[in-house]
C-alpha positions as CSV (number, residue, x, y, z in Angstrom):
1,X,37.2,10.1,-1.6
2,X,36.5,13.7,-1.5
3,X,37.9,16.7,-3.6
4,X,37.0,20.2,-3.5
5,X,37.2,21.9,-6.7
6,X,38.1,25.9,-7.5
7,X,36.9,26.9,-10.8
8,X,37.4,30.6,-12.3
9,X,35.6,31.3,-15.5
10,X,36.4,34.4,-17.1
11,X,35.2,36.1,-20.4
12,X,38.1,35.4,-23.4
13,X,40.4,38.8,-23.6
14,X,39.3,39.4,-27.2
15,X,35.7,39.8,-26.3
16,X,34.2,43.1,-24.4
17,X,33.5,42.8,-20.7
18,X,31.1,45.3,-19.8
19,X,31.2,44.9,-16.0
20,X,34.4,45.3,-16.2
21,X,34.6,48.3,-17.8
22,X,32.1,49.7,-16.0
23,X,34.0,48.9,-13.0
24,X,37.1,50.2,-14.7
25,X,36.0,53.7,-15.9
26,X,34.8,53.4,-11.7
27,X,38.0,53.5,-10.2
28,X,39.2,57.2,-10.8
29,X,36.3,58.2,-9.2
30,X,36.7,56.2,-6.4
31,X,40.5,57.5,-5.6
32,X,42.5,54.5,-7.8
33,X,43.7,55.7,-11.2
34,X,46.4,53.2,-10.9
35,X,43.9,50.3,-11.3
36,X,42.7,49.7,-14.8
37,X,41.5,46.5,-17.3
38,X,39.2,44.9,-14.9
39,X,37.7,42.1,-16.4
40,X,35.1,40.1,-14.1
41,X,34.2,36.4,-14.1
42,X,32.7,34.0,-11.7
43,X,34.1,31.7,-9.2
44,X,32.5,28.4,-8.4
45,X,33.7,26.0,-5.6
46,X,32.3,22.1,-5.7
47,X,33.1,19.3,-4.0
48,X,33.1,15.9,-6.4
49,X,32.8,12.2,-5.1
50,X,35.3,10.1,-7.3
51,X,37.9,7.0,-6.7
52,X,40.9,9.1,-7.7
53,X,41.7,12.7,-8.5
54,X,41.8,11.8,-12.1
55,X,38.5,10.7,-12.2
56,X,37.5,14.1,-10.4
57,X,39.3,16.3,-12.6
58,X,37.8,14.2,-15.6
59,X,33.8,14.9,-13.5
60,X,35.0,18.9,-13.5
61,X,36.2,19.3,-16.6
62,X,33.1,17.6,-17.7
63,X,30.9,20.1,-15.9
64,X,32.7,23.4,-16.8
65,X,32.3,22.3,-20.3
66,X,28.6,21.3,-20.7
67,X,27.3,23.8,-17.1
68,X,29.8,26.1,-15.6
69,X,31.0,28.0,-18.9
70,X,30.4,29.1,-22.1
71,X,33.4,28.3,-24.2
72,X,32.8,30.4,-27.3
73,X,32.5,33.1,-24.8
74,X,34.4,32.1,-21.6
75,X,37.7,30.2,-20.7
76,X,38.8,28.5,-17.2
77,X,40.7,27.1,-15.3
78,X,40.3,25.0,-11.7
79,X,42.3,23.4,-9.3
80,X,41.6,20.4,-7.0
81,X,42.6,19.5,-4.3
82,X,41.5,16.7,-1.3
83,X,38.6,17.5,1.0
């Protein structure tokens, strides 16, 4: 079978995001005080060739931990689905 996997990977809360702030400190000039604590991450779609959707999860999870993110630096989270 097929799945498709969503993966966000974000930077942890307690460290700085500089894009983010950058973008941030942007918005006020752009005509949207109300928007503020960006934080910016990446999203990655895949698609995973596996028996069952355990065995998929268990490929991603394998590939956001040793590829896709840096986890003294980054969290995430992914859902999958059938493709």
């Amino acid at each position: 079978m097929k799945f498709k996997a969503e993966i966000d990977v974000m930077p942890l809360d307690a460290l700085l995001d500089p894009q983010g702030k950058a973008v941030s400190n942007s918005m006020g000039s752009v005509g949207l005080p109300e928007i503020e604590g960006v934080r910016i991450g990446k999203h990655i779609r895949l698609f995973v060739d596996a028996k069952s959707e355990d065995e998929a999860k268990n490929s991603v999870e394998q590939a956001c931990k040793k590829i896709l993110s840096n986890q003294i630096m980054e969290s995430y989270s992914y859902t999958i689905s059938e493709a």
